[in-house]
Predicted model as a PDB file, atoms N, CA, C, CB and O in Angstrom, pLDDT in the B-factor column:
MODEL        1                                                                  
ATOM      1  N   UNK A   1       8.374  66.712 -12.890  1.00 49.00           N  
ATOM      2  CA  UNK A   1       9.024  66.019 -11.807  1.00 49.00           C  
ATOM      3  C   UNK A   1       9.977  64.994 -12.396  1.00 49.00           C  
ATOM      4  CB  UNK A   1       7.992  65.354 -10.870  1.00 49.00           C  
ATOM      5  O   UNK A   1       9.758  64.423 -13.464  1.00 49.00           O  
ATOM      6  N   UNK A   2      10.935  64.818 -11.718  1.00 66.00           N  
ATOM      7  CA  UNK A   2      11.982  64.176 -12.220  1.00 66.00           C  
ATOM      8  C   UNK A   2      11.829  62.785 -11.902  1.00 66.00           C  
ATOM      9  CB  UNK A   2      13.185  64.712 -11.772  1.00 66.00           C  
ATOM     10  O   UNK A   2      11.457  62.576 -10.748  1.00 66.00           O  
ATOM     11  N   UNK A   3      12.104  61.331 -12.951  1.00 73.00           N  
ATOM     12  CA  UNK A   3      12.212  59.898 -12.735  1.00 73.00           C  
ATOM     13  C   UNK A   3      13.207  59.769 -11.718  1.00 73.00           C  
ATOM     14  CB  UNK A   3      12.569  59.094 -13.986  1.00 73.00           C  
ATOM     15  O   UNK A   3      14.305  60.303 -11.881  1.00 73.00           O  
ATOM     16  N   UNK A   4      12.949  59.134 -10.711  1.00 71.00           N  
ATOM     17  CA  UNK A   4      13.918  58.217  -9.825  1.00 71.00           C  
ATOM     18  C   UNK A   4      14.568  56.785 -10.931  1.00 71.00           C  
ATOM     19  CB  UNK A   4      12.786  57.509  -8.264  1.00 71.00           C  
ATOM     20  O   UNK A   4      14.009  56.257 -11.892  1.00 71.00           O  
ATOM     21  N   UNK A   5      15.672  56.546 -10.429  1.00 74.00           N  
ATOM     22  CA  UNK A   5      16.478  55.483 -11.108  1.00 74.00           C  
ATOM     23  C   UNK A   5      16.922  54.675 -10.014  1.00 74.00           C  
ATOM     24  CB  UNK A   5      17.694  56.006 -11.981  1.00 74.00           C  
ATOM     25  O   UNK A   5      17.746  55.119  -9.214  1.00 74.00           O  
ATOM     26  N   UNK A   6      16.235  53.030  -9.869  1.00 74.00           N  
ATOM     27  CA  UNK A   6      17.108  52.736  -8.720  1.00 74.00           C  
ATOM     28  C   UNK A   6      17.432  51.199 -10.173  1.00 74.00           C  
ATOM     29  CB  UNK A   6      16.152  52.443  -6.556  1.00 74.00           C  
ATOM     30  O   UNK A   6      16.830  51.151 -11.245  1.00 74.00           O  
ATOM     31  N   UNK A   7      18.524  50.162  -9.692  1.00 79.00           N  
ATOM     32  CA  UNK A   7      18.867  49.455 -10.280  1.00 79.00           C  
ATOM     33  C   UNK A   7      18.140  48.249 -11.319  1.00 79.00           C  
ATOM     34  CB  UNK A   7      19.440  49.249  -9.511  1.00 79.00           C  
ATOM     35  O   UNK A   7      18.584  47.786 -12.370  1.00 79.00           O  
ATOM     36  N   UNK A   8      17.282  48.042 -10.836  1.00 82.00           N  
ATOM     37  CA  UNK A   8      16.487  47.595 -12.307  1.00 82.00           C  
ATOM     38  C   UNK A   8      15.070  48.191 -12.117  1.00 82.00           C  
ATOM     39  CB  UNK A   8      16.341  45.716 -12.599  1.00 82.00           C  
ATOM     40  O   UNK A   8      14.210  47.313 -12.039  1.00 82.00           O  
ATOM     41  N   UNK A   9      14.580  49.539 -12.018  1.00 84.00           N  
ATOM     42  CA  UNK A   9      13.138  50.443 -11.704  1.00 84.00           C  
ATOM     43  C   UNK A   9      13.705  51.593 -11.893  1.00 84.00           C  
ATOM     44  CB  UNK A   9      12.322  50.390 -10.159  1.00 84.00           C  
ATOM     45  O   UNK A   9      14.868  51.836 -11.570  1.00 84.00           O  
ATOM     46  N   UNK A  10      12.891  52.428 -12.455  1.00 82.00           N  
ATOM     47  CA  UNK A  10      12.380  53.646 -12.706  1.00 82.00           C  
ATOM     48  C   UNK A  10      11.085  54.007 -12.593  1.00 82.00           C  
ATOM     49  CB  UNK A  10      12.657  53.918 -13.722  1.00 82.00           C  
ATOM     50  O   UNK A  10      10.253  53.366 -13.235  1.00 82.00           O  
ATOM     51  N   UNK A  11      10.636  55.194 -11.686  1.00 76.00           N  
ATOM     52  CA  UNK A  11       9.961  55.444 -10.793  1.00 76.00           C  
ATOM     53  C   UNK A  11       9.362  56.748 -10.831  1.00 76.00           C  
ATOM     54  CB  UNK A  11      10.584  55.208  -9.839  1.00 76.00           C  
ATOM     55  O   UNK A  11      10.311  57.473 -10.532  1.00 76.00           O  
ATOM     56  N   UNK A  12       8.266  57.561 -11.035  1.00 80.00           N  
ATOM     57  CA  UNK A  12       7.845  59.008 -10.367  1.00 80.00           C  
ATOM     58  C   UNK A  12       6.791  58.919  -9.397  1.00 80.00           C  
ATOM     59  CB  UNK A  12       7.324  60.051 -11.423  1.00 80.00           C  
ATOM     60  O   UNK A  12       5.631  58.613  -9.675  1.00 80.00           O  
ATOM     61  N   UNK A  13       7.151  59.148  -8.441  1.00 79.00           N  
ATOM     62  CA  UNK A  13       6.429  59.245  -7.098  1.00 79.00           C  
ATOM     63  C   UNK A  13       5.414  60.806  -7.172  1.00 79.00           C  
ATOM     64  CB  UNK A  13       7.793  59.283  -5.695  1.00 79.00           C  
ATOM     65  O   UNK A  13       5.674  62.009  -7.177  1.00 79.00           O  
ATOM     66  N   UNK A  14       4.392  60.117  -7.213  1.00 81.00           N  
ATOM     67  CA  UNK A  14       3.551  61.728  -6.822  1.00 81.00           C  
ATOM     68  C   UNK A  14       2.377  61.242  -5.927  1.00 81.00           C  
ATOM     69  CB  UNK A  14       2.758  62.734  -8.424  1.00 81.00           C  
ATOM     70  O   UNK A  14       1.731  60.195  -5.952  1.00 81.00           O  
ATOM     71  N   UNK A  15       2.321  62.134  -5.278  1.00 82.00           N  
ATOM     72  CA  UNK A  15       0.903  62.298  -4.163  1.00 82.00           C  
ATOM     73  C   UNK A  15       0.010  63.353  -4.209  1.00 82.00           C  
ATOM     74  CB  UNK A  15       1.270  62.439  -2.718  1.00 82.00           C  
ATOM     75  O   UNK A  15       0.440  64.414  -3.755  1.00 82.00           O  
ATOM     76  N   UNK A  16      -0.861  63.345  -4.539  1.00 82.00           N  
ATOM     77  CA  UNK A  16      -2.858  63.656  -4.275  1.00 82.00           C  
ATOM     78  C   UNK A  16      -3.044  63.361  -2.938  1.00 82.00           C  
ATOM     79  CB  UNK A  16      -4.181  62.465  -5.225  1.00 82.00           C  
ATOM     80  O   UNK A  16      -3.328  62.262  -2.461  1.00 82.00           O  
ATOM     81  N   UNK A  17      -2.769  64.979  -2.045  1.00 80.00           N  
ATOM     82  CA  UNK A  17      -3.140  64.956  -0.940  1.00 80.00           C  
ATOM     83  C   UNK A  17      -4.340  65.774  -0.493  1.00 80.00           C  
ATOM     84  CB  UNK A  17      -2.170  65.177  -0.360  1.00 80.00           C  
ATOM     85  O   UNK A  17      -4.312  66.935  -0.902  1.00 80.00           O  
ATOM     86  N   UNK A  18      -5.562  65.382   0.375  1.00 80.00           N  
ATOM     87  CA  UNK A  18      -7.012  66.202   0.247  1.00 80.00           C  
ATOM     88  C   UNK A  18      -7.206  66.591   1.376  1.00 80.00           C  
ATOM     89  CB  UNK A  18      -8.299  65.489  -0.198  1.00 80.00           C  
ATOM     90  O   UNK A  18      -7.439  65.703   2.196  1.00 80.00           O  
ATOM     91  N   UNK A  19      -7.194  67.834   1.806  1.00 75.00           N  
ATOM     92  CA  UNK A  19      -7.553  68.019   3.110  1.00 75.00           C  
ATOM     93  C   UNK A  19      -8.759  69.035   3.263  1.00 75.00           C  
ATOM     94  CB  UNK A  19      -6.350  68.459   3.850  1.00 75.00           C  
ATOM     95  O   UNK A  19      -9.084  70.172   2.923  1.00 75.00           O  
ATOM     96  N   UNK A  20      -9.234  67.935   3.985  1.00 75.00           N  
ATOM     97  CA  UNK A  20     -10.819  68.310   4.402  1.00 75.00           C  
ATOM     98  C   UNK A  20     -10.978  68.888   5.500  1.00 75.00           C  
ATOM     99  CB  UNK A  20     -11.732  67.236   4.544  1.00 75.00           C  
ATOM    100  O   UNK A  20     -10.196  68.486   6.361  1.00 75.00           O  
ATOM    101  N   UNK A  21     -12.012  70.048   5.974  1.00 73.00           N  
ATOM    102  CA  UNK A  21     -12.088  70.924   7.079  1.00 73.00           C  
ATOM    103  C   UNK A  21     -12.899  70.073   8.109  1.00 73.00           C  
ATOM    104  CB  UNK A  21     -12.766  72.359   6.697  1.00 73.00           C  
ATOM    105  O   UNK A  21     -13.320  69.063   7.545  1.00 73.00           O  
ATOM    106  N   UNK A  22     -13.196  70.121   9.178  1.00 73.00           N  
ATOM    107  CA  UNK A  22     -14.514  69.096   9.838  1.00 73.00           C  
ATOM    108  C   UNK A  22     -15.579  69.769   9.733  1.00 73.00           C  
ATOM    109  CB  UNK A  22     -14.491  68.640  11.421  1.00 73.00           C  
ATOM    110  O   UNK A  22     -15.687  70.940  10.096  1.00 73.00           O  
ATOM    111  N   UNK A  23     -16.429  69.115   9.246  1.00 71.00           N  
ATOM    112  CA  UNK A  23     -18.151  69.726   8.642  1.00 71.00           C  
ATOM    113  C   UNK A  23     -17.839  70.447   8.167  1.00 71.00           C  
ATOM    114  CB  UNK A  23     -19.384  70.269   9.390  1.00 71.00           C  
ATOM    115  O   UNK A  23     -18.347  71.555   8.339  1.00 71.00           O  
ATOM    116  N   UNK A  24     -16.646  70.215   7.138  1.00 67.00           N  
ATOM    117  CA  UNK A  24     -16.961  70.947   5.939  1.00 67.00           C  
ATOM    118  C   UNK A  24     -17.782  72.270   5.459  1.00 67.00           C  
ATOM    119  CB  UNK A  24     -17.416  70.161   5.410  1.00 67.00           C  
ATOM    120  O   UNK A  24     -18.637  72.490   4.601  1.00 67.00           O  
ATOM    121  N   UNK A  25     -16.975  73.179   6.615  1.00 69.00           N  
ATOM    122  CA  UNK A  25     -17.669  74.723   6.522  1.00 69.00           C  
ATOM    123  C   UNK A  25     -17.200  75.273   5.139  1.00 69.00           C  
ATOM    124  CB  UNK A  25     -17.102  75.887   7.861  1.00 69.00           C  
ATOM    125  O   UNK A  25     -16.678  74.666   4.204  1.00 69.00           O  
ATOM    126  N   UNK A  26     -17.563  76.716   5.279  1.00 71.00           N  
ATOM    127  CA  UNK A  26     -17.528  77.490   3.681  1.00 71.00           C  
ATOM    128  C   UNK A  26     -16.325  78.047   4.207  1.00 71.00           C  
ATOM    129  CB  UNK A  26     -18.914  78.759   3.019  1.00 71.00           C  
ATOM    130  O   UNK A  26     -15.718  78.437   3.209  1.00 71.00           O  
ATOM    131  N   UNK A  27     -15.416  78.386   5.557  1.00 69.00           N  
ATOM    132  CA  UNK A  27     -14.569  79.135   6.081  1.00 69.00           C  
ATOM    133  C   UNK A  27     -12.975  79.318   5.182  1.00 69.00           C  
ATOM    134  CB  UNK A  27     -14.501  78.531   7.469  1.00 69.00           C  
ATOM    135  O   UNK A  27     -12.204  80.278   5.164  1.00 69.00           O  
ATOM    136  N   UNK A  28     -12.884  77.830   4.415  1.00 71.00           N  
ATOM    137  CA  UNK A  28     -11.992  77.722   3.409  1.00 71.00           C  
ATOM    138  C   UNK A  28     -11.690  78.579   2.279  1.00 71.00           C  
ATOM    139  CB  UNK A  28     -12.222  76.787   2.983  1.00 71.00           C  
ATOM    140  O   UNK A  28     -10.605  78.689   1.706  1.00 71.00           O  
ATOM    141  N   UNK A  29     -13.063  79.326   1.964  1.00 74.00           N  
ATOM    142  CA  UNK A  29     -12.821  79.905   0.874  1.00 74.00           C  
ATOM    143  C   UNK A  29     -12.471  81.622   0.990  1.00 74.00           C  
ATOM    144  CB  UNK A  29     -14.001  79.545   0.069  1.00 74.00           C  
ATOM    145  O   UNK A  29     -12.395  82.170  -0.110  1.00 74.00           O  
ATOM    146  N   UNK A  30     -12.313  82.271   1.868  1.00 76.00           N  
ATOM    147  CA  UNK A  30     -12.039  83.635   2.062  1.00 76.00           C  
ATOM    148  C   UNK A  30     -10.248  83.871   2.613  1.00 76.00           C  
ATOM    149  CB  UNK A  30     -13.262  84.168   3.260  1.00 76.00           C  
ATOM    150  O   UNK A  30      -9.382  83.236   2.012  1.00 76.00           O  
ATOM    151  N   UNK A  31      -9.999  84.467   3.341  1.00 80.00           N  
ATOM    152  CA  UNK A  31      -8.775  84.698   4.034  1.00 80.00           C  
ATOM    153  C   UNK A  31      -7.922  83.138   4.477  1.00 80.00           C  
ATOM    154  CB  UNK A  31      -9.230  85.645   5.417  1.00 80.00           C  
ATOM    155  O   UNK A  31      -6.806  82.799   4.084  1.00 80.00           O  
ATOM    156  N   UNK A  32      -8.640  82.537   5.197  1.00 80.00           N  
ATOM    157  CA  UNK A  32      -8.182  81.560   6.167  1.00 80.00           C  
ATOM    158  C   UNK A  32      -7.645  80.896   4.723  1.00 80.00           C  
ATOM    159  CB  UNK A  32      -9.411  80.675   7.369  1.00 80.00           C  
ATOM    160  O   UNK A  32      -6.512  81.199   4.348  1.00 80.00           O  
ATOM    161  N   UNK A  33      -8.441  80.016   3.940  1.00 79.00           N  
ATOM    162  CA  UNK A  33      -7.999  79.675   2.436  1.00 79.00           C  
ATOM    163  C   UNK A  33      -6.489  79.740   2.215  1.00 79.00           C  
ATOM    164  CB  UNK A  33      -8.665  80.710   1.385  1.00 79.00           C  
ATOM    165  O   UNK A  33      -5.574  78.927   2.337  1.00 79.00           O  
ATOM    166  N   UNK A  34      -6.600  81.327   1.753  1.00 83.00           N  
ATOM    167  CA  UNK A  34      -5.287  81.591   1.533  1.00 83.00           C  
ATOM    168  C   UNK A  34      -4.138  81.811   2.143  1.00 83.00           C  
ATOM    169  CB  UNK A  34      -5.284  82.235   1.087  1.00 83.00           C  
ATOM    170  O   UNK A  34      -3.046  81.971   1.599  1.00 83.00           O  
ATOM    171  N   UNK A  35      -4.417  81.821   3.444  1.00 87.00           N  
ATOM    172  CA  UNK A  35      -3.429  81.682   4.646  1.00 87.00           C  
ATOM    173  C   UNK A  35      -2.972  80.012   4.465  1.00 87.00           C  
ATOM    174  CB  UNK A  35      -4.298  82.081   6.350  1.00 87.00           C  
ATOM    175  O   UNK A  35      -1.762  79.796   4.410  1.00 87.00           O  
ATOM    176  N   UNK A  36      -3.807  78.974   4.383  1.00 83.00           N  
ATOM    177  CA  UNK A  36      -3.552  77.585   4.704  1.00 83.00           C  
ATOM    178  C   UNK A  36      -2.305  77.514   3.043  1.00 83.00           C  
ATOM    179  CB  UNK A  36      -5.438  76.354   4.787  1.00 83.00           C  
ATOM    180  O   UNK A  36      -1.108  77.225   3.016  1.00 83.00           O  
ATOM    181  N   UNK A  37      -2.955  77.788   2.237  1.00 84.00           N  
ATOM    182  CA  UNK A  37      -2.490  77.652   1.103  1.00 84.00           C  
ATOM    183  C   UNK A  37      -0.969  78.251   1.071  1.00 84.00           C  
ATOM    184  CB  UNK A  37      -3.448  78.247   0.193  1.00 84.00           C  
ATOM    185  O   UNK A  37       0.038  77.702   0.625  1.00 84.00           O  
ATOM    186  N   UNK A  38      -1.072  79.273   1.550  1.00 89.00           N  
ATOM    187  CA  UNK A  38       1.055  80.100   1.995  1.00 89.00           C  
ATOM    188  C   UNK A  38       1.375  79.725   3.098  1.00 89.00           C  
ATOM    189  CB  UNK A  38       1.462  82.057   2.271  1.00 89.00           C  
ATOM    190  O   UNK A  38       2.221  80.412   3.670  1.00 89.00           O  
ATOM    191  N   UNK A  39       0.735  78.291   3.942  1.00 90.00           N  
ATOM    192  CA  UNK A  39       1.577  77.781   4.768  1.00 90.00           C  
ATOM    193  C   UNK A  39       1.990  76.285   4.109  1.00 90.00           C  
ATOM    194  CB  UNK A  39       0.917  77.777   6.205  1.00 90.00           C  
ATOM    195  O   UNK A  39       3.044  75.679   4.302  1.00 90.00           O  
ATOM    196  N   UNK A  40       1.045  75.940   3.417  1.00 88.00           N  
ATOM    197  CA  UNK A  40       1.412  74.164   2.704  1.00 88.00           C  
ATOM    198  C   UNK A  40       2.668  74.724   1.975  1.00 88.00           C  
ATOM    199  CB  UNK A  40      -0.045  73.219   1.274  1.00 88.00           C  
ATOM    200  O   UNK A  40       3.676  74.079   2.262  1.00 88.00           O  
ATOM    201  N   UNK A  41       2.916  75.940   0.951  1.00 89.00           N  
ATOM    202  CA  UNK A  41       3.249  76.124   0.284  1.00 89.00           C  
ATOM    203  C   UNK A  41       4.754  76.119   0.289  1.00 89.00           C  
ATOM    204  CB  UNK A  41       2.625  76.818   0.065  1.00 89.00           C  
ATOM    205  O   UNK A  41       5.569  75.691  -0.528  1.00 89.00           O  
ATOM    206  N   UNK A  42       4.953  77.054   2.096  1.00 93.00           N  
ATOM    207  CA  UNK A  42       6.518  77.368   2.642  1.00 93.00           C  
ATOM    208  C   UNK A  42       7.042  76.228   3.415  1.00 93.00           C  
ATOM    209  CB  UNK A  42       6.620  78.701   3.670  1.00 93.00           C  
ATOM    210  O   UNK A  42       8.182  76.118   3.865  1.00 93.00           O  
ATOM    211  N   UNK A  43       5.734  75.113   3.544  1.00 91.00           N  
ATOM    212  CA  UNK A  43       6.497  73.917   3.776  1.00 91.00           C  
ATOM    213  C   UNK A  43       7.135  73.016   2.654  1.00 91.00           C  
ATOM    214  CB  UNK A  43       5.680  73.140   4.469  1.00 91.00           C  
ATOM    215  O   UNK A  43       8.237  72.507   2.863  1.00 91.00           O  
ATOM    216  N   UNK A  44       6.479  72.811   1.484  1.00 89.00           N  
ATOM    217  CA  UNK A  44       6.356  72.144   0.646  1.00 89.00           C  
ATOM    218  C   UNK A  44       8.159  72.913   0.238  1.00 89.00           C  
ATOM    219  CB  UNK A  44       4.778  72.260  -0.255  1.00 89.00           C  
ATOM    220  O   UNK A  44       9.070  72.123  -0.007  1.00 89.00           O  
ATOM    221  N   UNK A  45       8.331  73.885   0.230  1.00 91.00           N  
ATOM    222  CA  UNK A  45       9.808  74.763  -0.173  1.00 91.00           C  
ATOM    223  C   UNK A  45      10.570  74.240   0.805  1.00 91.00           C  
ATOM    224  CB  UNK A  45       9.856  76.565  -0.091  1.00 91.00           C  
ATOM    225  O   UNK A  45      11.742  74.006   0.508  1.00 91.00           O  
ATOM    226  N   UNK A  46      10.237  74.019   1.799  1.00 93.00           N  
ATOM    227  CA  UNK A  46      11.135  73.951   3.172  1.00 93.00           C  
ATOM    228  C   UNK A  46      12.007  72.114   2.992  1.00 93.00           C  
ATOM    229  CB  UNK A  46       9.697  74.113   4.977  1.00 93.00           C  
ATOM    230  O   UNK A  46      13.166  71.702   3.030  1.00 93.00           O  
ATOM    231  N   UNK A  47      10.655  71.505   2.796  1.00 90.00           N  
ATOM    232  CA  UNK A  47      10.759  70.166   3.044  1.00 90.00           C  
ATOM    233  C   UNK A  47      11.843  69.483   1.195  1.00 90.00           C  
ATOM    234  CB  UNK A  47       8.691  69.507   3.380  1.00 90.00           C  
ATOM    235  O   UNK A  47      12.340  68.389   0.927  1.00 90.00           O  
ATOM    236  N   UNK A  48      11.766  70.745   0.427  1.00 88.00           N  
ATOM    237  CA  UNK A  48      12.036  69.944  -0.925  1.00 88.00           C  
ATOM    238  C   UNK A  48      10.659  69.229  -1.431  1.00 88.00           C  
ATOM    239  CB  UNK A  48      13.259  68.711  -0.664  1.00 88.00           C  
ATOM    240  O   UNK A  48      10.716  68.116  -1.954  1.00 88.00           O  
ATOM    241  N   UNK A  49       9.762  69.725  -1.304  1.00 85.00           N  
ATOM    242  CA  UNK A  49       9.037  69.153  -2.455  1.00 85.00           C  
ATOM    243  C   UNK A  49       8.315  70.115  -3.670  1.00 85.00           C  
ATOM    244  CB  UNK A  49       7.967  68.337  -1.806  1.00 85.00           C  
ATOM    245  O   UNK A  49       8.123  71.322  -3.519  1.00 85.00           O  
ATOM    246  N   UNK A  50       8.018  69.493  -4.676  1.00 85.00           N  
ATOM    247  CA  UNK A  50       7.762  70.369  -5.099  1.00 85.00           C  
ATOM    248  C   UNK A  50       6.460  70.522  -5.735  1.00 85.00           C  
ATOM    249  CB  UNK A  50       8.607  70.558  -5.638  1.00 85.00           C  
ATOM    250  O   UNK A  50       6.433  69.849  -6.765  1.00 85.00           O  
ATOM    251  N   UNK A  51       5.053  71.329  -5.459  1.00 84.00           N  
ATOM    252  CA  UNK A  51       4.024  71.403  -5.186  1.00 84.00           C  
ATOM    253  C   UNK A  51       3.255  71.651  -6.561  1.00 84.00           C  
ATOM    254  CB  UNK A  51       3.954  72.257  -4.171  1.00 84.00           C  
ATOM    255  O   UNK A  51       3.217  72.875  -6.691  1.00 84.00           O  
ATOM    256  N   UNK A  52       2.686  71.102  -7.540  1.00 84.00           N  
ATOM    257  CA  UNK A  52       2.310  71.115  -9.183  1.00 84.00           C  
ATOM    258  C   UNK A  52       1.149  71.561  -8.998  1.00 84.00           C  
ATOM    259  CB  UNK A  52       2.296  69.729 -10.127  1.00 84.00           C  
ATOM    260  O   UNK A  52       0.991  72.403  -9.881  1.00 84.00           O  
ATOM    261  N   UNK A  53      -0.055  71.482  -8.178  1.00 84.00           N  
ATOM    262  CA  UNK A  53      -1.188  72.573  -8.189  1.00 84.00           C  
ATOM    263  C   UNK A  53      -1.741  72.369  -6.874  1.00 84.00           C  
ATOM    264  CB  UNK A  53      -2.367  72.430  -9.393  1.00 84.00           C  
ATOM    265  O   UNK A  53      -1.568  71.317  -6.258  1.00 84.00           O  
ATOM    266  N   UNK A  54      -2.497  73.483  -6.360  1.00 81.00           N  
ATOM    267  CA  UNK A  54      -3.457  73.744  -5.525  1.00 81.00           C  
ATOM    268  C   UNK A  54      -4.855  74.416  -5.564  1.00 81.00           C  
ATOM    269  CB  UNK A  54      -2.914  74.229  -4.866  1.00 81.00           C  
ATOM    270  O   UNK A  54      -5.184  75.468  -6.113  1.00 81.00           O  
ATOM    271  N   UNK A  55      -5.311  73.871  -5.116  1.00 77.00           N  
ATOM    272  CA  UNK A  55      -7.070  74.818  -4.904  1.00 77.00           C  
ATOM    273  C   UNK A  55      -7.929  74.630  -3.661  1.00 77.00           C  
ATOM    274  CB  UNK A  55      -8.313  74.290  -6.124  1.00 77.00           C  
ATOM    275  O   UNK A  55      -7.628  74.013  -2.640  1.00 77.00           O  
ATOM    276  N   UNK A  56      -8.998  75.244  -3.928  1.00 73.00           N  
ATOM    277  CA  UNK A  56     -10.216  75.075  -3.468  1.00 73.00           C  
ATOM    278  C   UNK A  56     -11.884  74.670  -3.819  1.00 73.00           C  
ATOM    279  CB  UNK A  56     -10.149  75.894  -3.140  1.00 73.00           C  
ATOM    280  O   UNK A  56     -12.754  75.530  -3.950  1.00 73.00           O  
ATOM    281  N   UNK A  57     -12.050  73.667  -3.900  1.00 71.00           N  
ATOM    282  CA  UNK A  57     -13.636  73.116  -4.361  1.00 71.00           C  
ATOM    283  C   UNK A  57     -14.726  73.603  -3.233  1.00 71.00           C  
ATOM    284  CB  UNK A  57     -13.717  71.204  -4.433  1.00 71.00           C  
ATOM    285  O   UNK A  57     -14.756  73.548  -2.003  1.00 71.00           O  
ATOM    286  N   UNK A  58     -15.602  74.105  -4.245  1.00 67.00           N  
ATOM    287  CA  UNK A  58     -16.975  74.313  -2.771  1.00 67.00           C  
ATOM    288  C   UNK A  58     -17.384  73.376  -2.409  1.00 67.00           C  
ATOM    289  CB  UNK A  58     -18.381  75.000  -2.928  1.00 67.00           C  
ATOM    290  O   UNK A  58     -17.938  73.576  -1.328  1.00 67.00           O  
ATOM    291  N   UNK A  59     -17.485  71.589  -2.948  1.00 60.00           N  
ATOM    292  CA  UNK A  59     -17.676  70.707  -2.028  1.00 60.00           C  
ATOM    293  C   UNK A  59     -17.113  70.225  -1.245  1.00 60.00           C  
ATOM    294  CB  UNK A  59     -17.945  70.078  -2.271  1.00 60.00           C  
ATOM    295  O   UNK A  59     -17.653  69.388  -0.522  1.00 60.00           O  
TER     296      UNK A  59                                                      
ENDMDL                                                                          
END                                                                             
């Protein structure tokens, strides 16, 4: 990811974003999973950002 430059700062902005299911079912890890995952993904393209890893934890 590239440094931002503003007049006396230099800067890399990154975000650790966690998204949790409610009560945390197992439903994450089969189809639905990978559906959520090729929709963050064509936003993340859409919006300009650019997305350095993804997964899934069983907790």
């Amino acid at each position: 990811m590239d440094n931002q430059i503003l007049a006396h700062t230099k800067y890399n902005c990154t975000y650790h974003i966690v998204f949790i299911p409610k009560y945390r079912r197992k439903v994450m890890y089969g189809k639905i999973g990978k559906e959520v995952g090729e929709i963050l993904s064509t936003v993340c393209k859409i919006t300009g950002v650019e997305l350095i890893k993804g997964g899934v934890c069983p907790n």
